[in-house]
N, C-alpha and C positions, 0 to 999 in steps of 0.2 A: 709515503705520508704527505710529500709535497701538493699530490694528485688530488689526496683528498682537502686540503687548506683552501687549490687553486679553486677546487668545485665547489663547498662554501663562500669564497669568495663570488664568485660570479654571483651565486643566487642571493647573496647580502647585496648586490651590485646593481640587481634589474635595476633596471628604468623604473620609477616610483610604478606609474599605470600600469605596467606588468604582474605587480606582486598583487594576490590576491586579496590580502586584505584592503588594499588602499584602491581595488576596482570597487571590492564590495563594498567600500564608504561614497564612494565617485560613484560610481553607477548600479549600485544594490544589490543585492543577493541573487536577484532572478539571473545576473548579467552574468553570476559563475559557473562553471561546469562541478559536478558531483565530487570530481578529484581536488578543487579549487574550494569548495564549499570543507569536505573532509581533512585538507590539509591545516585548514583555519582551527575544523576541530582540533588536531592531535599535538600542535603548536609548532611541533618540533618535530625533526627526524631524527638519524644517528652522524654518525662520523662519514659513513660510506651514503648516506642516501639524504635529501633533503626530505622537507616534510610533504611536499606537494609528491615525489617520488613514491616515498613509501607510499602515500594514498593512492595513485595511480597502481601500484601493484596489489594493493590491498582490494582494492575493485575487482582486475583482471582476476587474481584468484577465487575470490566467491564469486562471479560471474554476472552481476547485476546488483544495484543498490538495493532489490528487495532482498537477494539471498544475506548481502551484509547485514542490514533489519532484521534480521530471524535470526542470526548469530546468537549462539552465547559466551559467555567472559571465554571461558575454554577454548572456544572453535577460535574467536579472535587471538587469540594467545597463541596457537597453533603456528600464526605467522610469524616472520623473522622479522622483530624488530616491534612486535605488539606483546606488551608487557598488560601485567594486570591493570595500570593506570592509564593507560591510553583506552584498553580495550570499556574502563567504565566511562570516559570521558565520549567515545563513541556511544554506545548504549544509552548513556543519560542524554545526549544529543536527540538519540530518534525516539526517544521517549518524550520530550518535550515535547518534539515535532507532535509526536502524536495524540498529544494531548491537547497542543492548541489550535489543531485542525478538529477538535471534536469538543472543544470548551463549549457548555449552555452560554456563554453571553459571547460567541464567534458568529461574525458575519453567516446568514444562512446558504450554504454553497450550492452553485444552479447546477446540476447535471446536464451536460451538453455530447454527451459521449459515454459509450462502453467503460472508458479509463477512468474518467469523474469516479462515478459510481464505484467502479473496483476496486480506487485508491480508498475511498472512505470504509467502503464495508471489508476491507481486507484489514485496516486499522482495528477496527471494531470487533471482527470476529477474533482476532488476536493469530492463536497458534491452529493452524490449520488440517494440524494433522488431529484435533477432537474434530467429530461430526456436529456440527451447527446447520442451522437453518435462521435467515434474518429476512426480514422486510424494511425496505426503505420507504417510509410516508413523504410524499412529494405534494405538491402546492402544486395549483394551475400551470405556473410558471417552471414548473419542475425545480422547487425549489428545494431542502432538503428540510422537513419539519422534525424528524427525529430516525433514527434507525431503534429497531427490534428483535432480539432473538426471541424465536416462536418455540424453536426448539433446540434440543441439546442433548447428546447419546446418540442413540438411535434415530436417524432421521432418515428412512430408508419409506418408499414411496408408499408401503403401505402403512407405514404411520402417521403420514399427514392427514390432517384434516382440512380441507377447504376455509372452509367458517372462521379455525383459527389461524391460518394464512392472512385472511381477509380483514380479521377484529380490529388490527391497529388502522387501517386507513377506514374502517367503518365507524371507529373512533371519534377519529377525528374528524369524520364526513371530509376523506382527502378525494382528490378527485383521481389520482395514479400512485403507480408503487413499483419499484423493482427489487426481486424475490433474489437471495443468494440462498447458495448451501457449500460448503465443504467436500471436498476430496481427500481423504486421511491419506491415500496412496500417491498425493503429490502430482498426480496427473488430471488435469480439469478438464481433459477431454468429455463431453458428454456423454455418460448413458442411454440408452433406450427407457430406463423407468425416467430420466429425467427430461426428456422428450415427450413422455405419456404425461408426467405432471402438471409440465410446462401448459400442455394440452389444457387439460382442467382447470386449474389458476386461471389462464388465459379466458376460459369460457364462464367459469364462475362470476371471478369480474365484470364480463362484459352485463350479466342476468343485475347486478346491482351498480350497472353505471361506475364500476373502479378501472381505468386503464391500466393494463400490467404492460410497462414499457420494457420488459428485457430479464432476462432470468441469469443471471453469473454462477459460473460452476470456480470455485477458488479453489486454488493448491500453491501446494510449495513453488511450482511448475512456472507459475502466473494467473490466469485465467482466460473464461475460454464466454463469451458471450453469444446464449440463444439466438438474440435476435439478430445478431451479425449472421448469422451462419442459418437464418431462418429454419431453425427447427422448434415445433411446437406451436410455431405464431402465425403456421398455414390458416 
């Protein structure tokens, strides 16, 4: 028992600019690590673990802050030391998050990269194991004008159509777009029909002056981007 008072004690003890919260006042949020940002969520730990601990293990188990994000109350509870009130105070967390990276009156977010793009339409589409298909309308500046699900169900290569790929950025008379779809099997490796799509889209657009900057295959997995791996954008 004394082991666990001493180890309380120390972590009551940091140095103020050590403790999490009083970085993230001092020097902001960006300044913390995922385990530093999550322990803020949970408040508190138990007798045997601080709260920055438990978050640290709570990571390492689900394996990445996206797998945490896709939890549900259940899976989080699963762990030692997450009860039903922690597990909703996480959840309501990345549910904010997710809402105020996708608010109508949030700053419009530039896509500069593969991850931009993936972080927002992986938001968007939500649960990844339905089959979707979305378009992102970009501005000159590759700015983000709106995203769009085209489809839902069955989105398999012979169900698209071109034309309604294209409608939201023909819309808006956008000048680029980048196209996701879903992997229900959790793997975002590409296909061969999504390689043949990719194909089409790519050439469609060019016939009406729309750039298709990059196609994402999403899964539970992560994701896997076209145009890094240059297939379909020969």
């Amino acid at each position: 028992m004394a082991e666990v008072e001493s180890y309380h004690v120390r972590i009551r003890e940091m140095p103020e600019g050590e403790r999490p919260r009083e970085r993230l006042r001092y020097s902001g949020a960006a300044s913390l690590s995922n385990a530093d940002l999550l322990a803020i969520v949970l408040r508190t730990g138990s007798q045997q673990e601080s709260a920055t601990g438990l978050a640290q293990r709570l990571l390492s188990q689900f394996g990445s802050l996206t797998a945490l994000a896709r939890a549900s109350v259940d899976e989080l509870c699963q762990v030692k030391g997450i009860g039903p009130a922690k597990a909703a105070q996480i959840l309501a967390a990345i549910e904010f998050g997710r809402r105020a990276a996708t608010a109508p009156d949030a700053p419009e977010p530039q896509i500069t990269c593969p991850a931009d793009a993936a972080n927002l339409l992986t938001a968007h589409l939500g649960d990844p194991s339905q089959e979707q298909f979305a378009v992102m309308v970009l501005d000159i500046k590759h700015r983000v004008q709106r995203v769009v699900t085209v489809y839902q169900g069955n989105v398999g290569a012979a169900v698209l159509r071109m034309a309604e790929v294209l409608a939201p950025a023909i819309k808006d008379n956008a000048p680029a777009i980048i196209v996701a779809h879903t992997h229900p099997s959790g793997d975002p490796t590409p296909s061969s029909d999504d390689i043949s799509v990719t194909r089409e889209i790519v050439s469609a657009g060019e016939l009406l002056g729309i750039k298709v900057l990059d196609h994402l295959v999403i899964g539970r997995q992560g994701y896997a981007s076209l145009k890094e791996r240059n297939l379909g954008f020969d």
